[in-house]
BAVEXKE-411605 format. One line per field, with one value per residue (C-alpha): residue number from 1; x, y, z. Coordinates in pm, 1 decimal. Each point is the difference from the previous one (the first is absolute). Layout:
BEGIN
resi: NUM;...
x: X;...
y: Y;...
z: Z;...
This chain:
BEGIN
resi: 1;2;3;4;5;6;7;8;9;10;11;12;13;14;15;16;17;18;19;20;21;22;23;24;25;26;27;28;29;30;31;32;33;34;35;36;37;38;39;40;41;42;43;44;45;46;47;48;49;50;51;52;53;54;55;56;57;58;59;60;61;62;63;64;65;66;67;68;69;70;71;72;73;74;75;76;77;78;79;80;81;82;83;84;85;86;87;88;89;90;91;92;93;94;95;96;97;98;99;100;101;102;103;104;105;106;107;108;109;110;111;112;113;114;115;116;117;118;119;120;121;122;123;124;125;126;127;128;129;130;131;132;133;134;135;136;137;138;139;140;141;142;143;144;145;146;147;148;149;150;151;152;153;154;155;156;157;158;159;160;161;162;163;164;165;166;167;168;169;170;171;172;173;174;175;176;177;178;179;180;181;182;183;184;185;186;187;188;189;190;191;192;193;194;195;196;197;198;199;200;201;202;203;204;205;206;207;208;209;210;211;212;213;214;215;216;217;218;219;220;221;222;223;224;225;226;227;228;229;230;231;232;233;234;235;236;237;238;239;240;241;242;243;244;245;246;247;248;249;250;251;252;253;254;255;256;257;258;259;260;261;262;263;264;265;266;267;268;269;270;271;272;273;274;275;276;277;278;279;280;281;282;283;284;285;286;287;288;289;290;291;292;293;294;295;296;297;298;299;300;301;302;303;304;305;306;307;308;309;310;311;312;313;314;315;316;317;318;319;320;321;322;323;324;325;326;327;328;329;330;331;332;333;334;335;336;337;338;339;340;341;342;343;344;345;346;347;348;349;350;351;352;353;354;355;356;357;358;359;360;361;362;363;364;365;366;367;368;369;370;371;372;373;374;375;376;377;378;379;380;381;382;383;384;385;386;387;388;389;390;391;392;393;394;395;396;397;398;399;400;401;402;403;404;405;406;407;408;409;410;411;412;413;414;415;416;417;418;419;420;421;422;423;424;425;426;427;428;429;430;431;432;433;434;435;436;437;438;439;440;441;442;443;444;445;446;447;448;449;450;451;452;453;454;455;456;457;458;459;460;461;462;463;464;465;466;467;468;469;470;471;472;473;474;475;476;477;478;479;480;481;482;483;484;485;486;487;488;489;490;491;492;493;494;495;496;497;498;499;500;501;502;503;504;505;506;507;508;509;510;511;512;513;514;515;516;517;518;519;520;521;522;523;524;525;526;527;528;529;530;531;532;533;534;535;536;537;538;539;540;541;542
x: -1394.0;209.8;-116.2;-8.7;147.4;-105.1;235.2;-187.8;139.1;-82.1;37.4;279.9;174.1;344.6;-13.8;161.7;-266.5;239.0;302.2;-279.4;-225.0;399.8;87.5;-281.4;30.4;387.2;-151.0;-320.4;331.7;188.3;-272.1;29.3;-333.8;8.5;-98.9;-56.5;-11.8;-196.5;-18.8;-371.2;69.8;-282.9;127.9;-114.8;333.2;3.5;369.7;191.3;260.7;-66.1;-8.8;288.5;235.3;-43.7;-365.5;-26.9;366.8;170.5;-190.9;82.8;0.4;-67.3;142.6;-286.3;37.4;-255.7;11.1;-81.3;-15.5;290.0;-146.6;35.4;354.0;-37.1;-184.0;266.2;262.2;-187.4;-135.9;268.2;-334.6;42.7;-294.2;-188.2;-288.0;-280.3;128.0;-43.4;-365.0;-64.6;-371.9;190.3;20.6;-317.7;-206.1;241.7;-139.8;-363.6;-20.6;160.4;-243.2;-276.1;85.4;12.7;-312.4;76.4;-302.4;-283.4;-128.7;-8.5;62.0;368.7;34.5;267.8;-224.3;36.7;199.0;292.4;-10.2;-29.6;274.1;221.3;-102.9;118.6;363.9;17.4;-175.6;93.1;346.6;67.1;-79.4;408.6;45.2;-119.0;-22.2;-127.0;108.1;-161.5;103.2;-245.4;201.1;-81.7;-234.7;-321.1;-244.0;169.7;-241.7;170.0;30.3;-346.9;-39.3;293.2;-158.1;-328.9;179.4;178.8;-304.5;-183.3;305.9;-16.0;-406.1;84.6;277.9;-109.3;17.2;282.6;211.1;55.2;103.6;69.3;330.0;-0.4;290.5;-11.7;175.2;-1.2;172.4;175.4;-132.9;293.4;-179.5;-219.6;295.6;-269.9;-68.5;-338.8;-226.9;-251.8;172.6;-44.4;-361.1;-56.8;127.9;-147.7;-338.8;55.4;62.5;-236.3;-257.9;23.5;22.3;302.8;110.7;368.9;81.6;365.9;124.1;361.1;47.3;297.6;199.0;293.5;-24.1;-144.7;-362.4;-175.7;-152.3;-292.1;16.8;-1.0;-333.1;-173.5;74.7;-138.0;-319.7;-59.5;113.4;-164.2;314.6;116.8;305.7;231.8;-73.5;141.6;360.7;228.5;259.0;272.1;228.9;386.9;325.8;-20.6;-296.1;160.2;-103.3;-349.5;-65.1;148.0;-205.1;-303.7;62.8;67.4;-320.0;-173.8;-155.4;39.8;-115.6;-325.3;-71.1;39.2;-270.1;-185.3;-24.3;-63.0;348.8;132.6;245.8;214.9;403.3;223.6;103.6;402.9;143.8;386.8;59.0;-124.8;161.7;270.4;-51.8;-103.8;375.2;131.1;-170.3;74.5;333.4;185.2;415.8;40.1;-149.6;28.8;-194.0;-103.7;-177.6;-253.1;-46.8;-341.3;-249.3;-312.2;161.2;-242.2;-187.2;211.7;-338.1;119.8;330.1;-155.4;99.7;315.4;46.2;-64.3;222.5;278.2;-93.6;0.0;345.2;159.2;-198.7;225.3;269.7;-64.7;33.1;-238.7;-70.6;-49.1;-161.2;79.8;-239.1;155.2;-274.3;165.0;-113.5;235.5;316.1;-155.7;257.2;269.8;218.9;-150.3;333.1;-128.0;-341.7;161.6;378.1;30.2;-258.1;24.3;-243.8;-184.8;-350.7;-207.6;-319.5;-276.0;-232.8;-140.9;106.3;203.0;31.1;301.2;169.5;300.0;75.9;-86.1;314.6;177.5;15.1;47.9;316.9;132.1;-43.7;164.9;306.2;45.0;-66.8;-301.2;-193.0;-293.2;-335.1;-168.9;-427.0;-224.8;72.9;290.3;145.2;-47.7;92.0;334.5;50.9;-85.3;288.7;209.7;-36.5;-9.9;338.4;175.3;-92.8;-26.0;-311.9;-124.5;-357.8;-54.0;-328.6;-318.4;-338.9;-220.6;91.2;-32.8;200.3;333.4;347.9;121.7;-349.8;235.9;-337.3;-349.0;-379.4;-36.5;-226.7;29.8;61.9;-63.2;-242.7;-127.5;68.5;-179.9;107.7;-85.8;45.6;-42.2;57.1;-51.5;-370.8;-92.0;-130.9;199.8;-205.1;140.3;136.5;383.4;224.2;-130.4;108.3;232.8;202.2;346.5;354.6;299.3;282.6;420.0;144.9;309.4;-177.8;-34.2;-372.7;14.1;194.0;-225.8;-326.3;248.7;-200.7;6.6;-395.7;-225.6;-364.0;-38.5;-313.6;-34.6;-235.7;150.9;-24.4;352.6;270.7;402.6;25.6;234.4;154.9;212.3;128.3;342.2;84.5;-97.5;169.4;332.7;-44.4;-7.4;-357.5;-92.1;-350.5;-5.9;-351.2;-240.8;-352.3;15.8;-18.0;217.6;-135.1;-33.6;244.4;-48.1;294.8;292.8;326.4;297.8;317.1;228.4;-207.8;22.1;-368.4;-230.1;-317.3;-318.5;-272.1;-332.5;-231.4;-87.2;173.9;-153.9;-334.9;149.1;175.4;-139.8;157.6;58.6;101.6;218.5;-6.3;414.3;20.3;-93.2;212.9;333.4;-63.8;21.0;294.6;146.1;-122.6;163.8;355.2;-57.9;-94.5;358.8;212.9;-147.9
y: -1131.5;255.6;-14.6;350.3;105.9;320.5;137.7;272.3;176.0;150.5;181.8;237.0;56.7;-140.9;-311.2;-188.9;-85.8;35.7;-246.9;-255.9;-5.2;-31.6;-277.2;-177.8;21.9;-159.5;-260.2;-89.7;2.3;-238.8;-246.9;30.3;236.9;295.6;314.9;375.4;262.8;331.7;309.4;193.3;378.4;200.1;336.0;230.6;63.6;-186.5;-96.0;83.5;112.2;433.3;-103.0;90.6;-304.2;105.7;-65.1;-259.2;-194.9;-86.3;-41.5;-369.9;31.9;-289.9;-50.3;115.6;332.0;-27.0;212.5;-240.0;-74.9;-87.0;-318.5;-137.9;-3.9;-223.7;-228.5;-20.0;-41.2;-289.2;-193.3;106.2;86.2;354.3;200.5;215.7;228.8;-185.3;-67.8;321.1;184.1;290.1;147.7;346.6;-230.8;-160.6;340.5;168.1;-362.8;-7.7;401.4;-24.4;-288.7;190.5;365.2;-225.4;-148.0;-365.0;-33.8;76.6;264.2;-233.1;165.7;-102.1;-83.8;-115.6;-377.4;-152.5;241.5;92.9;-356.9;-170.6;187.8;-177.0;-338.6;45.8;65.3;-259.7;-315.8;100.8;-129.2;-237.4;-342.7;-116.6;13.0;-338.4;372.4;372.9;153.3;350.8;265.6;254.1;333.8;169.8;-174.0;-111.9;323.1;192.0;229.8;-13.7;-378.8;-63.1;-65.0;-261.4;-196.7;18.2;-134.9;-265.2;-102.7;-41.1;-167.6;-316.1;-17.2;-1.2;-270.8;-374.0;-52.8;-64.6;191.2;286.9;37.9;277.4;81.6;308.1;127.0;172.7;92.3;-115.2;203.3;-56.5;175.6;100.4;91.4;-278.5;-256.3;-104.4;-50.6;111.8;-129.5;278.3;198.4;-308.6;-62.9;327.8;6.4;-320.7;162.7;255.3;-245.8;-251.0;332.9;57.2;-348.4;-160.0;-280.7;-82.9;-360.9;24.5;274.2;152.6;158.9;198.2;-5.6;13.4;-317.2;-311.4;21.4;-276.1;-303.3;165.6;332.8;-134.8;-264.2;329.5;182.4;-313.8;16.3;378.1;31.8;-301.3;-189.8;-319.3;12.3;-175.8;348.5;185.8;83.9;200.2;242.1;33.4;243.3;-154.8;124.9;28.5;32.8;-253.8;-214.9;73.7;-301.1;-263.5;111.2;18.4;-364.4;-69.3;118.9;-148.6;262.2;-149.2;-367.4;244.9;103.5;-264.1;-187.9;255.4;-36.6;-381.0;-77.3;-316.9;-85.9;259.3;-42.2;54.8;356.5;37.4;272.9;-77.6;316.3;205.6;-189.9;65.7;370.9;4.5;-150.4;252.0;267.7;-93.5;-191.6;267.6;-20.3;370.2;355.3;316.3;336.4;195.5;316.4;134.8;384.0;87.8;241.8;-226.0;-212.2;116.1;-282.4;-281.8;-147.9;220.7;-176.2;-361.1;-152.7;135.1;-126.4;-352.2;56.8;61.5;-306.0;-207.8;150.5;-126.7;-323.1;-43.5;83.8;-212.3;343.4;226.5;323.1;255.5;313.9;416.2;191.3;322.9;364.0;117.3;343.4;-37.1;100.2;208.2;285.2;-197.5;-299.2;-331.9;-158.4;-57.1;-214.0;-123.7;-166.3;-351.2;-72.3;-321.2;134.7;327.9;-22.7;309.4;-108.6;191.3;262.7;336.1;351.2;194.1;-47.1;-190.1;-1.6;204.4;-276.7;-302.0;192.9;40.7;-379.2;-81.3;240.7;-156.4;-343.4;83.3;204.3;-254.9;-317.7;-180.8;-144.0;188.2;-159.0;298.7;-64.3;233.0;333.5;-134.5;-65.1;331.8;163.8;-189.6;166.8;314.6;-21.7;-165.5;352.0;260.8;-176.4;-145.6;201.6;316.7;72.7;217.5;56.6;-378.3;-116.7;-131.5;210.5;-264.8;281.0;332.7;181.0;-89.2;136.5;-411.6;-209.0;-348.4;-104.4;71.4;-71.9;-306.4;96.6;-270.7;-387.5;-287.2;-275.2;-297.0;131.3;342.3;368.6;102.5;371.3;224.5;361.6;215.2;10.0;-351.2;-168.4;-213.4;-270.5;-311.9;175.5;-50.8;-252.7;-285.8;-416.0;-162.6;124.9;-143.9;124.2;-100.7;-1.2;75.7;-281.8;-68.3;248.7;-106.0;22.6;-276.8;-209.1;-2.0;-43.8;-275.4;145.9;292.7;42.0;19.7;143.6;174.5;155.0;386.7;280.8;371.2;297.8;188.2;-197.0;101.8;225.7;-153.7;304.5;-13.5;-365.5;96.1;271.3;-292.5;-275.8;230.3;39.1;-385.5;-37.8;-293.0;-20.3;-390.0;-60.8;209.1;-102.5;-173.9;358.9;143.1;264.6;-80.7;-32.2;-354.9;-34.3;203.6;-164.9;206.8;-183.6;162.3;-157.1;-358.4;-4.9;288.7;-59.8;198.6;-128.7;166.3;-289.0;-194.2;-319.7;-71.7;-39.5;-354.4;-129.7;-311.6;-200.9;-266.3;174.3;330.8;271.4;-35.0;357.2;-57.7;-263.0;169.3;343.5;-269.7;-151.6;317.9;102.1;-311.7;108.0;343.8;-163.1;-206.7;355.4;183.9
z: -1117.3;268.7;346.3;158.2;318.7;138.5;311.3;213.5;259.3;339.9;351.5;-135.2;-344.2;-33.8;56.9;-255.3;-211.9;-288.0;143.6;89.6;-337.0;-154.1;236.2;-30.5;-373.0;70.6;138.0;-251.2;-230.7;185.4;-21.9;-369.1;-50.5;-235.4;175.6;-75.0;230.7;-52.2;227.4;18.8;183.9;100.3;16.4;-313.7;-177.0;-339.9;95.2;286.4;-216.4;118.3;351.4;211.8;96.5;409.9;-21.7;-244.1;19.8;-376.4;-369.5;-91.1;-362.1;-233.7;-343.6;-179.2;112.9;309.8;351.1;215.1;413.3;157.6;95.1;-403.2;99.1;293.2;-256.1;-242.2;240.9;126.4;-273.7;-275.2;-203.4;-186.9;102.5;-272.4;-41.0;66.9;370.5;163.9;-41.1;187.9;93.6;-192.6;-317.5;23.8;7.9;-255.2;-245.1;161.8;-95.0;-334.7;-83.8;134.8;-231.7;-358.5;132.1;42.5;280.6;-254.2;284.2;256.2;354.5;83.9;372.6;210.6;-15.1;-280.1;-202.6;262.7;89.0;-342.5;-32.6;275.7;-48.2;-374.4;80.3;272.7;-231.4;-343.1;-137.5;276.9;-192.5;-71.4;416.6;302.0;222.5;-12.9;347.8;38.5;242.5;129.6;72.7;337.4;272.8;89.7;101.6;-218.6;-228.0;-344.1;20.8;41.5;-422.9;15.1;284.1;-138.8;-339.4;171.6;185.2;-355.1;-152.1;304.3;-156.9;-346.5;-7.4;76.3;323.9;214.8;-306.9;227.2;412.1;153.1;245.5;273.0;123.1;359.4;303.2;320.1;273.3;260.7;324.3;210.4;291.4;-11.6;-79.6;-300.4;-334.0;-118.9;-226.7;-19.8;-262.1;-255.7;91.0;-65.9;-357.1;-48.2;81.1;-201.2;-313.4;69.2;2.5;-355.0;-81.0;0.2;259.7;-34.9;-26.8;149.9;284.8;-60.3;350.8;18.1;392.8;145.1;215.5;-15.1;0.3;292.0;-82.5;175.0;-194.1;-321.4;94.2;115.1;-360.5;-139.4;190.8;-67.0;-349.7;-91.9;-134.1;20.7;298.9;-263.1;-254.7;361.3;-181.8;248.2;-200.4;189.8;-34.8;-206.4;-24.5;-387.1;-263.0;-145.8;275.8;-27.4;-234.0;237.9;298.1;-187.4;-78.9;272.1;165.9;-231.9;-231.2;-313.9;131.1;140.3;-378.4;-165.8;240.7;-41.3;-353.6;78.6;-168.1;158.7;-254.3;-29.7;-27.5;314.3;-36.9;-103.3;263.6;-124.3;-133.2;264.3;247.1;-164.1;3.9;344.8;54.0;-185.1;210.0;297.0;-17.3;-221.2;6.8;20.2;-10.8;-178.1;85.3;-300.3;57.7;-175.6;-64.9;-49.6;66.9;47.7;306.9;227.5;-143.2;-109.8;-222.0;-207.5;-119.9;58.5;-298.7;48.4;359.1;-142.8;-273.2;207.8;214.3;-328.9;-73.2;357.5;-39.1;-368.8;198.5;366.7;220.0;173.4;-150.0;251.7;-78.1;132.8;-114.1;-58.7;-68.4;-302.9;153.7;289.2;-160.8;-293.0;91.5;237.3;-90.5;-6.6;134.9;393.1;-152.0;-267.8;168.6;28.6;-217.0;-271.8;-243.7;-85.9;-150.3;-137.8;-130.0;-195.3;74.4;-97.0;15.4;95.2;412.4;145.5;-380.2;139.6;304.6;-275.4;-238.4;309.4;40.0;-312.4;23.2;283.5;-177.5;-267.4;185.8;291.2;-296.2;240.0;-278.3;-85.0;-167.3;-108.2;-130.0;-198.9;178.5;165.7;-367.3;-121.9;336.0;-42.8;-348.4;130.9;279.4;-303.1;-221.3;288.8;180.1;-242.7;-384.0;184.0;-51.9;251.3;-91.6;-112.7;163.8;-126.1;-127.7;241.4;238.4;-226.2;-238.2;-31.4;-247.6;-50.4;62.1;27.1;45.8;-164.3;-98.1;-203.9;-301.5;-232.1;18.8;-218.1;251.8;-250.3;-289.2;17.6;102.1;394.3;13.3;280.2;116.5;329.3;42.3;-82.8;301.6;241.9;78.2;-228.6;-204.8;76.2;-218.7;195.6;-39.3;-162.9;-263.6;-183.9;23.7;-141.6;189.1;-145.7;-1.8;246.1;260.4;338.3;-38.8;-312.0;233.7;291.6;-208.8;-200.0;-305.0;-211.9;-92.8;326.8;102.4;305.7;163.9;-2.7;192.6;-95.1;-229.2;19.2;-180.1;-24.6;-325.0;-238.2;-95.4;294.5;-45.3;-207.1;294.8;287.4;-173.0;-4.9;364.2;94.1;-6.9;-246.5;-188.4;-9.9;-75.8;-256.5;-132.9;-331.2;-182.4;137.5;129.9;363.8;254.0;233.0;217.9;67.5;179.6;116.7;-131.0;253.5;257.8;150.9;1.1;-128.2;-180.5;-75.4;-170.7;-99.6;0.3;347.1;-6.5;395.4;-178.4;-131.6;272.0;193.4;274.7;-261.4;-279.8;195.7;-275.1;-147.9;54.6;424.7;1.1;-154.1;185.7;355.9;-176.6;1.0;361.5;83.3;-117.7;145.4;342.9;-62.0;-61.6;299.5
């Protein structure tokens, strides 16, 4: 039977609630436990797949086609486990089911209320499915206090009364500041939230506090008195060079020895840390460096590319060099020449996103990519952007663009409307809703062989994650492919287009799917890995 972990959080948002329910699943792993991870959000979308990337940071998709919290990715990333639907629930989804339920009139007229109904509701998607995992480590989106995740603490309060007991412990994650002024560090804020917790009952069994220094001897016996915790359960979270390091210092503070005891598990297995010591080596001992900038128009919050980020990490680690990262507004040189961001740089990046805003600097780069030959790893938008460039600068086609931004005389790009997902017909059109509603998981391609694509996946039939709803219209390929610009990769029917590759280039590559959604420090996405190869042989020519 799975043990359940819940991981609260408090004091202030951001926090790293994600990172340390991942690392702590690491190292439940490492002792040879099975362990699942699952993300509970409170705010009211159903997904957070509408909400803008600067408030909300990336969607982590899964393969079964779920728009999930950017958290699932630190999961994955961490544990190697594939997340899927059932490990992200918002309070948007669970009112959009309890409602549903309510109109076909499962509740024979009963009065549905936020307890049990709301509630029932929670504790369903955290217990059910759980019983092939030693672990079930629940996040709680947001923090204590706040007003939409009053039904998920109430749930989590009734799961720890359900399950036998000692089959559930709680672990808070706050902050404790460092006072300046007062040359202090103060443990009000986390005696606070601990209140606040412990109010609606729930007393955490182990304290994650979150500093920048070493917290006192003395400090950490007076958060045991006042939070009512045993001073062992005190774990400081200090801040490391590399998230990849997280796992290590958690160890080595003891957090994983704390839940295990309190669990009463005394014969556990010595945790194996050889791999992420070895990653942590990596990191921090790397025999070169390459910069690769990134032209985007999100990068006012860099959430919003974090799988990519660690992608890119993953794709140095393959390689033993530091990847450093410009971060280039695609906006900034939507009417001048990229050439002053863009010189001396190993690698250009253009990522996805939606509409039309900063498209003009994101062709721009991929111009000077393909002009200056800087290799050029072109995703979702950044793949079709690159075609665009290909047929306006290269096929002479003046008015090529794409209808994601209006009319348009050559739409090189348009409005999916109909695609084969598990054997049956998705079709879509302009007024269909946006909310899930994309071509979203994993779908097959097959790539030509003797590409460079086939050789850097070292296969020819692949699956790849996907989140968009324009695609590259085949009628152009013939007039692309005369201009240098190879379609490598198509979906088994050949009616998509996958990956393009320029073979007048020493490295050019667009793909539509999101290979960064696969990538994990152990297993660095091939794609990452050549594109830093390439960087790497750019860096030498410079």
């Amino acid at each position: 039977m799975a043990r359940y972990i819940f991981i609260t959080g408090g004091v202030v948002s951001s926090l790293g609630k994600g990172i340390a329910s991942a690392a702590l699943g690491a190292l439940l792993q490492a002792r040879g436990y099975s362990v699942r991870l699952k993300k509970l959000d409170p705010y009211l979308n159903v997904d957070p797949g509408t909400m803008s990337p600067t408030q909300h940071g990336e969607v982590f998709v899964t393969d079964d086609g779920a728009e999930t919290d950017l958290d699932l990715g630190h999961y994955e990333r961490f544990t190697g486990r594939s997340a899927n639907q059932r490990d992200n629930i918002t309070t948007g989804r669970i009112y959009s089911d309890i409602i549903a339920k309510e109109r076909k009139g499962d509740f024979l007229g009963a009065t549905v209320q936020v307890i049990p109904h709301v509630t029932d509701e929670i504790k369903n998607f955290v217990i059910n499915g759980n019983e092939e995992f030693d672990f079930v480590l629940c996040e709680i989106g947001g923090t204590v206090g706040d007003i939409e995740a009053l039904p998920f603490f109430e749930a989590i309060r009734q799961v720890g009364n359900d399950l036998p007991r000692g089959d559930a412990i709680y672990i808070h994650l706050t902050l404790m500041p460092y006072i300046a002024a007062a040359g202090e560090l103060k443990t009000k804020p986390t005696q606070h939230s601990v209140k606040e917790l412990r109010s609606i009952g729930i007393s955490p069994d182990i304290l994650l506090v979150r500093c920048d220094r070493e917290i006192p001897k003395s400090d950490r016996r007076k958060l045991s008195l006042f939070c009512n915790v045993r001073e062992t359960a005190v774990i400081q979270a200090l801040d490391v060079k590399s998230i990849y390091d997280v796992p290590i210092a958690y160890h080595e503070e003891g957090l994983d020895s704390e839940v295990l005891t309190a669990f009463a598990i005394t014969d556990a297995p010595k945790p194996d840390l050889s791999k992420w010591q070895e990653i942590s080596s990596y990191v921090q001992g790397p025999d070169g460096e390459v910069t690769i900038a990134i032209v985007g128009k999100y990068i006012e919050l860099k959430d919003a590319y974090k799988s990519l980020i660690e992608a890119l990490t993953h794709g140095g680690i393959a390689n033993k060099v530091k990847v450093n990262l410009k971060w280039v507004d695609s906006e900034i040189f939507e009417k001048g020449d990229p050439a002053s961001s863009l010189e001396n740089i190993d690698g250009i990046l253009v990522p996805g996103g939606f509409g039309e805003r900063g498209t003009r600097g994101k062709i721009n780069a991929a111009r000077f990519a393909r002009e200056r030959n800087v290799p050029y790893f072109g995703i979702c938008l950044g793949m079709q952007l690159a075609c665009i460039e290909a047929a306006q600068n290269t096929a002479g086609m003046n008015n090529a663009g794409s209808s994601e931004f209006g009319q348009t005389q050559e739409p090189i790009v348009g409005l999916m409307t109909e695609w084969i997902k598990d054997n049956a017909t998705q079709e879509r059109n302009k007024k269909t809703d946006l909310g899930g509603t994309m071509r979203l998981g994993a779908y097959p391609a097959t790539l030509r062989r003797g590409s460079r694509i086939a050789d850097i996946y070292g296969e020819v039939n692949i699956s790849e994650r996907h989140r968009h709803r324009y695609e590259v219209n085949m009628e152009y390929r013939k007039i692309l492919e005369a201009n240098g610009l190879l379609f490598s990769g198509i979906s088994p029917d050949g009616k998509l287009p996958e990956i393009v590759e320029r073979t007048d280039h020493p490295w050019f590559i667009g793909v539509q799917f999101h290979p960064e959604l696969k990538s994990r420090p152990f297993e660095p996405h091939p794609l990452f890995a050549s594109f830093i190869s390439a960087a790497i042989e750019q860096n030498r020519l410079v």
